[in-house]
C-alpha positions, 0 to 999 in steps of 0.5 A, a space after each residue: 063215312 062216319 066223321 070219326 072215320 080215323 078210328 082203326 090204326 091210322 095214325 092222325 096228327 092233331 096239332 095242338 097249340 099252347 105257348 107257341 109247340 104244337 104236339 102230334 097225337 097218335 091215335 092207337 088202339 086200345 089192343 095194340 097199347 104197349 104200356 112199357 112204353 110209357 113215361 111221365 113227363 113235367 110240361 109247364 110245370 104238370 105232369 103227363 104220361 107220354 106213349 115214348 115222346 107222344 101223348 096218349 091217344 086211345 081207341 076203345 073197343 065197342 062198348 054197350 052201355 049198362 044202367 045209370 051211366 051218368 050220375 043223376 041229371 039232378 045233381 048236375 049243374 052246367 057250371 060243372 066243367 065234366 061229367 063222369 061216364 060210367 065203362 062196364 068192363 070184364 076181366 078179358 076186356 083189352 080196356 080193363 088189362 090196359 087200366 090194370 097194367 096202367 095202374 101197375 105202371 104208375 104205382 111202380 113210379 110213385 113209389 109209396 104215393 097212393 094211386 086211385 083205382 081205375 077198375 072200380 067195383 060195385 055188387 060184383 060188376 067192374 066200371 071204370 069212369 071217363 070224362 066228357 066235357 062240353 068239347 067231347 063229340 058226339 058221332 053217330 054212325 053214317 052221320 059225318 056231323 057231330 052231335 050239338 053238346 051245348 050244356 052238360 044235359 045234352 049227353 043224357 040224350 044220347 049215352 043211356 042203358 043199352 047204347 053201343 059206341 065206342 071211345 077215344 080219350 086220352 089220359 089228362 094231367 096228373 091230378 092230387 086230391 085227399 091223399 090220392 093221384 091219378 091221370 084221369 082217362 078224358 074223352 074227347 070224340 065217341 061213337 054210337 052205333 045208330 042201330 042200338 039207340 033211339 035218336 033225339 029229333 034234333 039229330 040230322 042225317 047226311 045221305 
């Protein structure tokens, strides 16, 4: 068994600890997500959307990778603290009507603020970009250890064209930048089928 093998719809309790309250994460899948459900909640003065008390945790559907889904290593620093990954998705993705009917949600709370797009679009192809930093695991399937992220530029290794895995994330603290707000979508385990993906030396299987 993979070691994200509390993808489906067990629910799993991480604590979390921070000025002595801990909080349940309870893992949902994408499809079975009840936007309605959702409120903002102020905590140590930020921010965060809540799935009825809960935060949100979200598994993806499968996904395979399309070209360029990191930006250019290049401009990549490992002072970076993420690295955005760029999400195809199509209008009958239950990932794009989840986005879409988060986007409905949050503009009906904020009233005239303006929210950044999630779905963005680009020579008629639709992404949405997530955020990994060097605490996101990496799993391959059959493989109950995950992957060694040391620097930013691990993650080219493993997320390149044609890579079929699939995600949990959860939704960061509100953030405002340049005019905008948003609640950015930030991976914490992935999944890679690896069947679809060529694997670096360094990985080692457990039989």
């Amino acid at each position: 068994m993979c070691g994200i093998a509390t993808l489906g719809d067990m629910r799993l309790n991480i604590k979390l600890f921070s000025n002595l309250y801990y909080i349940q994460m309870v893992l949902t899948k994408v499809s079975d997500i009840n936007v309605s459900n959702f409120s903002i909640t102020k905590v140590n003065d930020n921010m965060y959307i809540r799935n009825g008390d809960e935060p949100v945790e979200i598994q993806s559907e499968w996904i395979t990778l399309v070209k360029f889904p990191l930006p250019n290593l290049k401009f990549v620093k490992d002072i970076v603290a993420s690295v955005p990954l760029s999400i195809p998705v199509d209008k009958d993705d239950n990932l794009y009507k989840f986005f879409k009917e988060l986007s409905n949600f949050l503009s009906n709370s904020h009233g005239n603020q303006k929210l950044h797009e999630y779905i963005q679009t680009k020579e008629d192809k639709s992404f949405l970009k997530v955020k990994l930093y060097k605490t996101t695991k990496i799993f391959i399937t059959g493989n109950t250890t995950p992957v060694e992220i040391k620097q930013m530029a691990d993650f080219y290794d493993y997320l390149t064209e044609g890579t079929r895995l699939r995600l949990i994330f959860t939704l960061g603290k509100q953030w405002k930048m340049a005019g905008e707000y948003g609640f950015s979508p930030v991976v914490s385990r992935i999944q890679i089928d690896g069947e679809h993906i060529r694997l670096p030396q360094k990985i080692d299987f457990v039989e």
